[in-house]
N, C-alpha and C positions, 0 to 999 in steps of 0.2 A: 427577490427579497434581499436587499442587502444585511450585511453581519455587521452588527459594531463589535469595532476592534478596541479591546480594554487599553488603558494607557500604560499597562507596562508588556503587554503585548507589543507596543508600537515602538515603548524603549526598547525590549531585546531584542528584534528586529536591526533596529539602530544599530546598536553594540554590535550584534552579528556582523552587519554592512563596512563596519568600522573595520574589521577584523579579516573579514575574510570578503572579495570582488565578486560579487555574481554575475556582475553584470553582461560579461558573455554569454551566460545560458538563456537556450532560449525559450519563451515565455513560460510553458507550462513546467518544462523543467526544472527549471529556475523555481517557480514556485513547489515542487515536490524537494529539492535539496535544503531550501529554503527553511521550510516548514518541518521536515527530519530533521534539522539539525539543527533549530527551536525546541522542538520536543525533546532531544537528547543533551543539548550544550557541547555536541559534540564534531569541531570543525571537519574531523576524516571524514566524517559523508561525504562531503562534497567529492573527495575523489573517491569514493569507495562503490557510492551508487553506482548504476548502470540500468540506463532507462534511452527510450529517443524519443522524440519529439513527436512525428510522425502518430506513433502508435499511442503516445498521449492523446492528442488530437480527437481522435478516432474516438479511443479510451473516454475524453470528457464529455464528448458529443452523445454515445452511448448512455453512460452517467445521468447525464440531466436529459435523457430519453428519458429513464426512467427503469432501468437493466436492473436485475436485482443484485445485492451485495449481498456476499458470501464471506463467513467470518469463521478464521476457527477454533475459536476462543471467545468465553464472552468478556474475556478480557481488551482484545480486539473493538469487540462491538461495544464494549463503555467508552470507548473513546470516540466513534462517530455516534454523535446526539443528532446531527443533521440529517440526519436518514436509517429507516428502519433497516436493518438488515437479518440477515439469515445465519443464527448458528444450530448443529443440529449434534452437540458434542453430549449434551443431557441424555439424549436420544441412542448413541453410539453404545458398542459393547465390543471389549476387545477379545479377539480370538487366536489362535494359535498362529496366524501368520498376520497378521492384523492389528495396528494398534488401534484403541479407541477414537485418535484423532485423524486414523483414515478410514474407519466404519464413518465418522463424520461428516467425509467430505463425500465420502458416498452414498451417504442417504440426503446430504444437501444438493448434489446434484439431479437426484431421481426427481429432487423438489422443485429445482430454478429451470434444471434444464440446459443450454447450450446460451450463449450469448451474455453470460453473469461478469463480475467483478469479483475476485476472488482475492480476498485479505489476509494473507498468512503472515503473523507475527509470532508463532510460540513453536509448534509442530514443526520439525522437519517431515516426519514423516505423512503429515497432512499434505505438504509438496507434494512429496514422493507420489501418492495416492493419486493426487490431481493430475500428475504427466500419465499417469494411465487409462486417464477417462477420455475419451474424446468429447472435452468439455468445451470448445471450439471459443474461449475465454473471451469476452472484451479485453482484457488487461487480468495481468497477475501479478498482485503486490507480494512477493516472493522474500519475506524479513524474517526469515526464524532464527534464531536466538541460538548457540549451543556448539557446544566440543565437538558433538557425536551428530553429523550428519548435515548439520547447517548450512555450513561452508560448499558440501558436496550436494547439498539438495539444490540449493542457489545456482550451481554452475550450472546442471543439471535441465533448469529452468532456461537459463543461458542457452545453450545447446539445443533444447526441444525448438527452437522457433516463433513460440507465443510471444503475442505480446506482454509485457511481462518489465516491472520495476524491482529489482533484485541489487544486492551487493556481494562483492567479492570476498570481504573478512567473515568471521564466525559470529559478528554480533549482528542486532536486531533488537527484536520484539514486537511486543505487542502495542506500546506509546509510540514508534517509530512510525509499523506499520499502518496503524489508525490514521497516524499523523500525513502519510503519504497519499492517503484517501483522501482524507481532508483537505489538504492541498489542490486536487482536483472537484472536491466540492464548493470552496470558498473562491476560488478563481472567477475573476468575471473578465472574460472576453474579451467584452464589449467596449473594454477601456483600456487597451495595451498598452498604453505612457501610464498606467498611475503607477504609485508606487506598491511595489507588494505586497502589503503591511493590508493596502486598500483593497488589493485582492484576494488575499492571502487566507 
């Protein structure tokens, strides 16, 4: 099913292109820095992100499998409309070693299981949580926000091996993160000359 793209989606896109060369990256990348840094207005993604190719690939092909998407915020989850996904932070209860948004990601797992898409845009310690599951990820969109832990939960990510779309600075969120799913949802394959806007 294709998406239409509103017309001032199509202009900031423009703007953006104007502004900043994407054109090296490659296709689905291209489309996740793309689309972050649409939803933020903010050109440092592009060198900030840290993603590859390869594990996109994998990552989209899983996605429009049909893998469930794990969110951990439903801040997160307002921002993909294109797909139902999984938050289980209503549900959480925090404990004496334990925050709420890693009781979350705990009890989302017991739910999806091994093989998910995992969207962190708010929680560092939702990260945190998830490098201790053996949750064997499609992809981990790794964007949390914050002073205290973000920065270090991202590397962290980095280092574990997953696959996994992550940044190096302290910012993020939950618009970002959505945004980097989305990216991988809105892509169409099938047409690698359109322009990204047509992907996007």
């Amino acid at each position: 099913m294709n998406r239409v793209v509103h017309p001032i989606e199509e202009e900031s896109y423009r703007r953006l292109r104007a502004r900043l060369d994407t054109s090296h990256f490659p296709p689905l990348t291209r489309a996740v820095v793309e689309r972050v840094i649409h939803s933020a207005a903010d050109l440092d993604y592009a060198s900030d992100l840290v993603m590859d190719e390869g594990e996109l690939e994998k990552a989209y092909a899983a996605l429009h499998a049909g893998a469930p998407v794990v969110v951990d915020v439903e801040m997160v989850a307002a921002g993909i409309t294109r797909r139902e996904t999984v938050c289980r932070l209503r549900d959480a209860v925090a404990g004496p070693e334990l925050t709420r948004s890693a009781h979350a990601v705990r009890l989302a797992y017991e739910q999806v299981g091994p093989g998910a898409l995992w969207v962190i845009g708010n929680a560092p310690t939702a990260l945190e949580e998830l490098l201790t599951l053996d949750a064997s990820p499609a992809l981990v969109i790794g964007l949390p926000v914050g002073f205290v832990g973000a920065a270090e939960s991202k590397a962290a990510l980095r280092e574990s091996g997953l696959p996994a779309v992550s940044n190096v600075s302290e910012k993020g969120g939950s618009a970002v993160a959505a945004a980097a799913l989305n990216a991988l949802l809105y892509h169409r394959t099938s047409h690698p000359d359109a322009h990204p806007e047509e992907k996007s």
